[in-house]
Z-matrix of the N, CA and C atoms (Angstrom, degrees):
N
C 1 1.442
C 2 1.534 1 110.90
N 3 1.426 2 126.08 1 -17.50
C 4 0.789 3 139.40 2 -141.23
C 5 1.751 4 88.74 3 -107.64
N 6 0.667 5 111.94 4 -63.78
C 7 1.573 6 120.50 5 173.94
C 8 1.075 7 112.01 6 -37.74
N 9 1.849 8 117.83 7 -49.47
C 10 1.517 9 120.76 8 -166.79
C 11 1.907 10 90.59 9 -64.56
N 12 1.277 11 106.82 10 -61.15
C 13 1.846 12 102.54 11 -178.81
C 14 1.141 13 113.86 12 -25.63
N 15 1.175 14 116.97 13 -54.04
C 16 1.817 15 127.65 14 -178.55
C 17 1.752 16 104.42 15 -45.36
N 18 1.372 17 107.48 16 -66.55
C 19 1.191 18 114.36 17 -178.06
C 20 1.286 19 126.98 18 -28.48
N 21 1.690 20 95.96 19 -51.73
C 22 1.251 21 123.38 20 -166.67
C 23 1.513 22 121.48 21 -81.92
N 24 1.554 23 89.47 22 -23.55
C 25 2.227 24 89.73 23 175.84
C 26 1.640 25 106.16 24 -96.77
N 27 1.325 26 110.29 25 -20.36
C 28 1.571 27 103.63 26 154.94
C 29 1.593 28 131.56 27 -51.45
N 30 1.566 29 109.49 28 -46.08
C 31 1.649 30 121.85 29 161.81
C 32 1.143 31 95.88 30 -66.86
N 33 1.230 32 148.76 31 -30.12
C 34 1.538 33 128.69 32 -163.75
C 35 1.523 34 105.61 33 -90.86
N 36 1.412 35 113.56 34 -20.33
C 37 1.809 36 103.92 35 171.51
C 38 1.121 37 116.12 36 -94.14
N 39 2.080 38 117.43 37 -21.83
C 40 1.427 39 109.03 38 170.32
C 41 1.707 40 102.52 39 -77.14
N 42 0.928 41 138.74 40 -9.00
C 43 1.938 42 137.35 41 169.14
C 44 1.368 43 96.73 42 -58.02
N 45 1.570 44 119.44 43 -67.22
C 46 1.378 45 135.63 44 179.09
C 47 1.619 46 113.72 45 -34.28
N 48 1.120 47 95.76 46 -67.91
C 49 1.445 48 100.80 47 -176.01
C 50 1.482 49 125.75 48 -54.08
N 51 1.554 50 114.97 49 -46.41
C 52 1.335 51 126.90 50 166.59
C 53 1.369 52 116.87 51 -67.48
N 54 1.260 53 122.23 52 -25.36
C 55 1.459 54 95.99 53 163.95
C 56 1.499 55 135.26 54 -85.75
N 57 1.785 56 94.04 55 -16.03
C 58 1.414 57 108.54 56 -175.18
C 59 1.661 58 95.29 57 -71.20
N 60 1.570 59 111.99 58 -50.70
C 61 1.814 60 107.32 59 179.29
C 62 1.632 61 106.69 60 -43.38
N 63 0.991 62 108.53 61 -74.84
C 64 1.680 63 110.01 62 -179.69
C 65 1.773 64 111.38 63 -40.50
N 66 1.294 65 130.61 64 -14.58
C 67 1.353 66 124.65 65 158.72
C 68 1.388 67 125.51 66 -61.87
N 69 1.457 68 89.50 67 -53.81
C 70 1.619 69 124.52 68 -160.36
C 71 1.856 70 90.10 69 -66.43
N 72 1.382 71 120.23 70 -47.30
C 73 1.694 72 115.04 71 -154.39
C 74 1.609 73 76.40 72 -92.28
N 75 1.357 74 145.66 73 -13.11
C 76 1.799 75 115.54 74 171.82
C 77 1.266 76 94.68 75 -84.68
N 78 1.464 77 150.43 76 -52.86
C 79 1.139 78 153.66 77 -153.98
C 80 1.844 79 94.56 78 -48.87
N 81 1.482 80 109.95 79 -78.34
C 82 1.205 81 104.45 80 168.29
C 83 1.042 82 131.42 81 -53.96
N 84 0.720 83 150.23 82 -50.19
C 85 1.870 84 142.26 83 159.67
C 86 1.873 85 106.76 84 -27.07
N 87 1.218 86 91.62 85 -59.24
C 88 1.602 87 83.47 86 169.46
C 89 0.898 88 126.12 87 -61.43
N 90 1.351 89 142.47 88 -34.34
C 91 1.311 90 145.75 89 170.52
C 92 1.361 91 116.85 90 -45.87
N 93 1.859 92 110.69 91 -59.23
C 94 0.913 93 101.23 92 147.85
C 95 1.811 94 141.22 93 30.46
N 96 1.945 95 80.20 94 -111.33
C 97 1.239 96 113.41 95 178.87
C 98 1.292 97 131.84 96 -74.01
N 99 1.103 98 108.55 97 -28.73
C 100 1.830 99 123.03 98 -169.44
C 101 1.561 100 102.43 99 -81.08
N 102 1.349 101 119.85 100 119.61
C 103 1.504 102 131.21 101 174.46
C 104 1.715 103 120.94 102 -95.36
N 105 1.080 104 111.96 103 138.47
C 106 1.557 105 112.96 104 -163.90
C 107 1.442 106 87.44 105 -155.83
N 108 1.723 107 107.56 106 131.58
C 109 1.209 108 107.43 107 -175.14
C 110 1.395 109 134.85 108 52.82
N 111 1.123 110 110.13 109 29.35
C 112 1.874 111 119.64 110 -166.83
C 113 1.463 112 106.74 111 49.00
N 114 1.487 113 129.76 112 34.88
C 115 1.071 114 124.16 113 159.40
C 116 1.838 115 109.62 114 -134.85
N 117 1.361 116 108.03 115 156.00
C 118 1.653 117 111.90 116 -173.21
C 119 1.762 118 96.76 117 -72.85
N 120 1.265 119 107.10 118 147.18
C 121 1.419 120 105.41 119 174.90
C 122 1.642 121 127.51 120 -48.78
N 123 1.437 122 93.92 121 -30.13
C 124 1.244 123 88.69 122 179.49
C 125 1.645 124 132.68 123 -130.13
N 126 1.581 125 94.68 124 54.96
C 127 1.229 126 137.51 125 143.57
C 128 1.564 127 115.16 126 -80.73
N 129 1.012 128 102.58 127 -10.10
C 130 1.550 129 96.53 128 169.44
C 131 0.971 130 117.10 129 -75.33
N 132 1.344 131 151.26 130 153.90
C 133 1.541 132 151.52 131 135.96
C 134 1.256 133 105.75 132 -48.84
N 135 1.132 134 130.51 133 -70.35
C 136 1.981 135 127.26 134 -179.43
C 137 1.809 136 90.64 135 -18.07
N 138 1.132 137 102.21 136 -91.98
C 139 1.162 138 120.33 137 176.48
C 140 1.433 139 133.54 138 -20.51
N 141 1.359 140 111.47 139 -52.33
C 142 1.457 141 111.80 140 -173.01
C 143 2.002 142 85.07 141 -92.34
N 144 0.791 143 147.21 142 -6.84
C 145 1.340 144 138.52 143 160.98
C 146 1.715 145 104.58 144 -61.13
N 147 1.582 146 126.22 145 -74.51
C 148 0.734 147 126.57 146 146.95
C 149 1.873 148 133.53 147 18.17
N 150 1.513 149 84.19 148 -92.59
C 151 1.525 150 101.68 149 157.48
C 152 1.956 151 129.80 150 -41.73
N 153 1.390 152 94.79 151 -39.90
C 154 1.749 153 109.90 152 -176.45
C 155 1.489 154 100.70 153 -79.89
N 156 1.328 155 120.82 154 -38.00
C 157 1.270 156 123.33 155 -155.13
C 158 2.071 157 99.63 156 -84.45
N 159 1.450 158 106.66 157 -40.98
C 160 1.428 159 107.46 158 174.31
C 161 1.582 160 125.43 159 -61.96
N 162 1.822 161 100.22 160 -44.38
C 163 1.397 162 103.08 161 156.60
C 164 1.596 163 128.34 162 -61.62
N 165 1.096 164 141.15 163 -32.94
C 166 1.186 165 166.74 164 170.17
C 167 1.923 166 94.92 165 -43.07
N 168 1.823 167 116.58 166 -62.53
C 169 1.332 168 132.84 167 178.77
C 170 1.593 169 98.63 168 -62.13
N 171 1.083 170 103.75 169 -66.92
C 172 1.704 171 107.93 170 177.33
C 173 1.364 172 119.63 171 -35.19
N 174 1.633 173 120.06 172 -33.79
C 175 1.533 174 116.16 173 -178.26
C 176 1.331 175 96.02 174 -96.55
N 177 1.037 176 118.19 175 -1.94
C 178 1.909 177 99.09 176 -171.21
C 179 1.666 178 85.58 177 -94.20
N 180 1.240 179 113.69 178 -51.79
C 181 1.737 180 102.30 179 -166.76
C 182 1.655 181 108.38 180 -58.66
N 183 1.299 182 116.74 181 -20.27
C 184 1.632 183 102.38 182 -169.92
C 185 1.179 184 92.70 183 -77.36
N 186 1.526 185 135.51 184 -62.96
C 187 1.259 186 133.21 185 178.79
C 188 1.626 187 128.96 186 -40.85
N 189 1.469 188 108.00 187 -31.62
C 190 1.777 189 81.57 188 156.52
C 191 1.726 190 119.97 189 -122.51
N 192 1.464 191 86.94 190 37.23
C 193 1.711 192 108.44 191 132.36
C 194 1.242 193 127.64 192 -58.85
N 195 1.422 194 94.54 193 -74.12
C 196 1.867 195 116.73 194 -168.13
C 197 1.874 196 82.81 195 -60.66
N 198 0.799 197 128.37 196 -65.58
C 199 1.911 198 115.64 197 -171.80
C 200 1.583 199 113.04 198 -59.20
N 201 1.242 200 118.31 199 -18.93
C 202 1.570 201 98.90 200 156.70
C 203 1.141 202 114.91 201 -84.55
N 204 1.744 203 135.15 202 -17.79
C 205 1.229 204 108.98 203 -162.11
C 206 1.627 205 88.36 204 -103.49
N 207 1.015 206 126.47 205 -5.79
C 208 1.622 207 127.80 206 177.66
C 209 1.715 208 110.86 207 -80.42
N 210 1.425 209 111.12 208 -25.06
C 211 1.411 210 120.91 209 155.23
C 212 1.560 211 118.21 210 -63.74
N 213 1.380 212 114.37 211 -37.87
C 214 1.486 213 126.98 212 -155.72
C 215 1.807 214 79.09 213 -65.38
N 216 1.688 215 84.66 214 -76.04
C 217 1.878 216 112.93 215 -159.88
C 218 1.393 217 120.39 216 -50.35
N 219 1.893 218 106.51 217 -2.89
C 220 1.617 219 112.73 218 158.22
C 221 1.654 220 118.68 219 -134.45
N 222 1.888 221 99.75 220 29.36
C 223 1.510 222 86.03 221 154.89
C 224 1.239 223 121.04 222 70.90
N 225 1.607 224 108.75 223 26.74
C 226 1.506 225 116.82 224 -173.32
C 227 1.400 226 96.77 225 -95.59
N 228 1.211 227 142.15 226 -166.97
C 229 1.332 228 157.25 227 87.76
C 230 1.099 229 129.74 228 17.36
N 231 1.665 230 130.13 229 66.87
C 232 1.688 231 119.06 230 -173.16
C 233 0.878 232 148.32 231 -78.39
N 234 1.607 233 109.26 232 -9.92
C 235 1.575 234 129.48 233 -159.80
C 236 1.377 235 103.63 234 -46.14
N 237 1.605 236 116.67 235 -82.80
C 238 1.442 237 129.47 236 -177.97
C 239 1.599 238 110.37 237 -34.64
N 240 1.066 239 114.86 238 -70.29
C 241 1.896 240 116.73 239 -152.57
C 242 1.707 241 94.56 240 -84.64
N 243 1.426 242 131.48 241 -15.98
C 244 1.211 243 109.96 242 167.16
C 245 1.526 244 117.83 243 -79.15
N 246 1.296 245 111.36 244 -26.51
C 247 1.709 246 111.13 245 170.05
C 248 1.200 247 113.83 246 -80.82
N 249 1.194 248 135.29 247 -36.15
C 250 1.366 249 145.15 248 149.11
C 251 1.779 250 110.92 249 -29.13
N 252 1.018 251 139.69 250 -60.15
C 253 1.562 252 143.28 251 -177.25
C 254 1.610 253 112.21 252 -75.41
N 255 1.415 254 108.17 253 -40.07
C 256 1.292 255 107.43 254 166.74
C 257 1.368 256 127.47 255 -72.95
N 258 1.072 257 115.97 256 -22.33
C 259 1.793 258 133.57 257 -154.51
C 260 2.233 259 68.60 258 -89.79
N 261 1.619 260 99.11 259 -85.97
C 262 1.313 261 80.64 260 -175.95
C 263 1.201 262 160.03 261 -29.01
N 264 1.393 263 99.84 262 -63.02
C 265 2.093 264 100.92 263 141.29
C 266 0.996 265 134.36 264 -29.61
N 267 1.245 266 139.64 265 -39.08
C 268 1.145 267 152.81 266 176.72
C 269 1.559 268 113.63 267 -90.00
N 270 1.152 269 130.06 268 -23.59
C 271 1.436 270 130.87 269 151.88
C 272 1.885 271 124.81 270 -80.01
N 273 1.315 272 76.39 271 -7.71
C 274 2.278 273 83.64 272 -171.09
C 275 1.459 274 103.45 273 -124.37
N 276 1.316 275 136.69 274 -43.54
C 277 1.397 276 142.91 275 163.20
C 278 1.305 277 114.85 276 -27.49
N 279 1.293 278 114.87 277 -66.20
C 280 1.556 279 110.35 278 165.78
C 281 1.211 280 134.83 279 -74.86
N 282 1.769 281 116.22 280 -9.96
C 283 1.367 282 112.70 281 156.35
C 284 1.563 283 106.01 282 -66.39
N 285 1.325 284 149.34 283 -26.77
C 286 1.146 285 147.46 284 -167.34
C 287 0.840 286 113.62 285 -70.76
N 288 1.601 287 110.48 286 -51.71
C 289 1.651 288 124.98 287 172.64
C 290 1.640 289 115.84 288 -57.20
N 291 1.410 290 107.21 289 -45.81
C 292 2.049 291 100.92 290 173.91
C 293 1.098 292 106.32 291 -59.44
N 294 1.786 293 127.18 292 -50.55
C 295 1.634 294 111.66 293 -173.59
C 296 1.272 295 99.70 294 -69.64
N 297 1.377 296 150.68 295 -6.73
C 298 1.514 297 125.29 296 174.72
C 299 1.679 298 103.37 297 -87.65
N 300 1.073 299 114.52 298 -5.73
C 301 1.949 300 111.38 299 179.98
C 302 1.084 301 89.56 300 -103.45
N 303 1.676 302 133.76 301 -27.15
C 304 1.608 303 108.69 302 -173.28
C 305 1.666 304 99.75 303 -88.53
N 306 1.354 305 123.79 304 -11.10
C 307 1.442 306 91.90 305 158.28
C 308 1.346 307 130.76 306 -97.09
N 309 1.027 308 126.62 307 -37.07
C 310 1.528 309 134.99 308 152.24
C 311 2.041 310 106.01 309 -27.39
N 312 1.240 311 101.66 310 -43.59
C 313 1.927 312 84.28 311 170.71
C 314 1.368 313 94.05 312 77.52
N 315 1.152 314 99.32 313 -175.35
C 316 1.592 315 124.87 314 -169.86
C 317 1.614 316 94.93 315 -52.26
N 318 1.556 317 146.91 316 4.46
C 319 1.093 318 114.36 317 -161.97
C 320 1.508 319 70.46 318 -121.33
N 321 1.048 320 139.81 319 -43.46
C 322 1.490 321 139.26 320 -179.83
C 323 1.836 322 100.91 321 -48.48
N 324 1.233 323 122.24 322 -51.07
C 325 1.404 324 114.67 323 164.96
C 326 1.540 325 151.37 324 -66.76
N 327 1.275 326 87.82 325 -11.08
C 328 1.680 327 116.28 326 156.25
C 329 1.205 328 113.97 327 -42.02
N 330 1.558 329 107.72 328 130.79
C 331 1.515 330 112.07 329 179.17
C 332 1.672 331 110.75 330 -68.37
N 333 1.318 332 100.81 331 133.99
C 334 1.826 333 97.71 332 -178.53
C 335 1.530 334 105.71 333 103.01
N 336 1.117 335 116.14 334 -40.77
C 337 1.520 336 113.03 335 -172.22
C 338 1.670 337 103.04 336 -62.16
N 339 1.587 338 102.84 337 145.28
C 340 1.142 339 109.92 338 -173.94
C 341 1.652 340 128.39 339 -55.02
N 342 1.310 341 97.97 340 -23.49
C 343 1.958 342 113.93 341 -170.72
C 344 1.259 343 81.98 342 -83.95
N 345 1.424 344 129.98 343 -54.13
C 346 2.005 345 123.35 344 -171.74
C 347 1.564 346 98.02 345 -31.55
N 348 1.440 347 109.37 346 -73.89
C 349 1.094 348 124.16 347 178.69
C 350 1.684 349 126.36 348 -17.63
N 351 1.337 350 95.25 349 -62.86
C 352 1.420 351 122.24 350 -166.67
C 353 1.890 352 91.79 351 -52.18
N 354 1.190 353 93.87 352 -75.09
C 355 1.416 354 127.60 353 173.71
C 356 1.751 355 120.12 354 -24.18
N 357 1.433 356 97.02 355 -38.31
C 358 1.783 357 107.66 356 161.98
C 359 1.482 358 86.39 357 -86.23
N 360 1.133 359 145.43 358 -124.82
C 361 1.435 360 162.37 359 -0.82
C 362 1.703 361 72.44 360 -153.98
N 363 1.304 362 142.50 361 -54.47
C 364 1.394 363 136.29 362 -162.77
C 365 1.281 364 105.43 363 -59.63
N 366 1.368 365 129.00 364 -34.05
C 367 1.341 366 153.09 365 -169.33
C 368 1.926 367 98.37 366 -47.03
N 369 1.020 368 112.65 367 -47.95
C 370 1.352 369 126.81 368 -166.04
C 371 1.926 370 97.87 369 -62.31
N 372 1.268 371 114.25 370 -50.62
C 373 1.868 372 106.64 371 174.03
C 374 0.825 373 101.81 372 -39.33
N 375 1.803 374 146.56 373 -77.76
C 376 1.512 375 120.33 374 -151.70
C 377 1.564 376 112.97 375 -40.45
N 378 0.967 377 106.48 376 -28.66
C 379 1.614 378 105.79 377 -159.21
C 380 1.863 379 113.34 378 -108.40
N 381 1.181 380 125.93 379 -36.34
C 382 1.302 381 114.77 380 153.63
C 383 1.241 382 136.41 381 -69.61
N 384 1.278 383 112.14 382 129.94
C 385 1.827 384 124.73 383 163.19
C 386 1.505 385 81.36 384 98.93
N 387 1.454 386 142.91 385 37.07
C 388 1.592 387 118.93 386 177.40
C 389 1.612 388 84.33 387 114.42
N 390 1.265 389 98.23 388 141.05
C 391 1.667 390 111.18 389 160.59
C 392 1.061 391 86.35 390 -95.27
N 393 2.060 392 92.19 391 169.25
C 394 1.524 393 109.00 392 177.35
C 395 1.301 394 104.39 393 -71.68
N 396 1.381 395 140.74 394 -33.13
C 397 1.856 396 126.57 395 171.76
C 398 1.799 397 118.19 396 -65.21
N 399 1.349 398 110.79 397 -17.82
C 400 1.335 399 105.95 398 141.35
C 401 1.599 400 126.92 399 -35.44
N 402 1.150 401 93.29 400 -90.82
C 403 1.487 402 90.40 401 166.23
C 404 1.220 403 141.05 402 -80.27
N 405 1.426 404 122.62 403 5.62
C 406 1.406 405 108.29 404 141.38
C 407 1.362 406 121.63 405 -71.18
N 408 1.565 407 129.62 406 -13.15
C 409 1.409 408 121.88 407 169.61
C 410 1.736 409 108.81 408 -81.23
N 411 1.257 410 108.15 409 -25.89
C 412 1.258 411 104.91 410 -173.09
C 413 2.007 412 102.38 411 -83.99
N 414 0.760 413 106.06 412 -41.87
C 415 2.152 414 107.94 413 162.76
C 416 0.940 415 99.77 414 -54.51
N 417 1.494 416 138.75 415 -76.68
C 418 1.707 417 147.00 416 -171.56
C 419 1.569 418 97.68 417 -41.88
N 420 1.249 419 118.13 418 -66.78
C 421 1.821 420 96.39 419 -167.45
C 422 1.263 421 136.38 420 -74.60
N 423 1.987 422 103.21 421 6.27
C 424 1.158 423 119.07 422 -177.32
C 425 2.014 424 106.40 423 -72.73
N 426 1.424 425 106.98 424 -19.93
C 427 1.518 426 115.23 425 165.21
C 428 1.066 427 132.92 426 -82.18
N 429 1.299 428 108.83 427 -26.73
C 430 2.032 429 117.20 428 170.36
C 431 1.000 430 119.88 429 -53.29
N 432 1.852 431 116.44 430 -25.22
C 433 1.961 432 107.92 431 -162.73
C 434 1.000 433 84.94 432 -76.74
């Protein structure tokens, strides 16, 4: 049973991740384009910080992706780094997703718009395959023995 969990919080941080990427690359694109003050949004510093800081989350969660599933796909030991990638995803995924609706603005919050979307639909990791206090009890008691 234990295995299937594994399986399953690995899909639950690659879910995470892909929707948060697909936030993160409309957010920027819009930025882009969207003018405020005779300047592109993301000419801002707020903004292009923003932008660095989501990509920045985005590479850390794929990467201890690829090490759980590189653990999985050689039969290592999963406990730690599969709760570890999920726990993360699920704590950073949806920060990715709010900064892509808080820059997008009211049009990013629009029902239908793709970041709305994003923005529900990530919501679902904390809670599948293990909540994230799952595995913070299951990380946390790995220090007690």
């Amino acid at each position: 049973m234990i295995e299937v969990f594994n399986g399953e919080r690995i899909h639950n941080a690659c879910l995470a991740l892909g929707i948060a990427q697909g936030a993160y690359e409309h957010a920027a694109a819009y930025a882009k384009e969207r003018v405020q003050f005779k300047k592109r949004l993301v000419d801002f510093q707020g903004i292009q910080w923003k932008l660095a800081e989501m990509e920045m989350l985005l590479e850390a969660c794929r990467c201890l992706i690829y090490k759980a599933a590189w653990t999985k796909d050689n039969r290592k030991p999963l406990g730690a780094v599969v709760s570890q990638a999920k726990l993360f995803a699920a704590t950073y995924c949806p920060k990715v997703c709010d900064e892509a609706l808080q820059i997008e603005g009211a049009f990013g919050y629009s029902e239908g718009s793709r970041v709305e979307r994003a923005y529900r639909d990530v919501r679902l990791v904390p809670i599948g395959g293990g909540t994230s206090e799952m595995m913070k009890n299951f990380l946390g008691r790995r220090h007690a023995r």
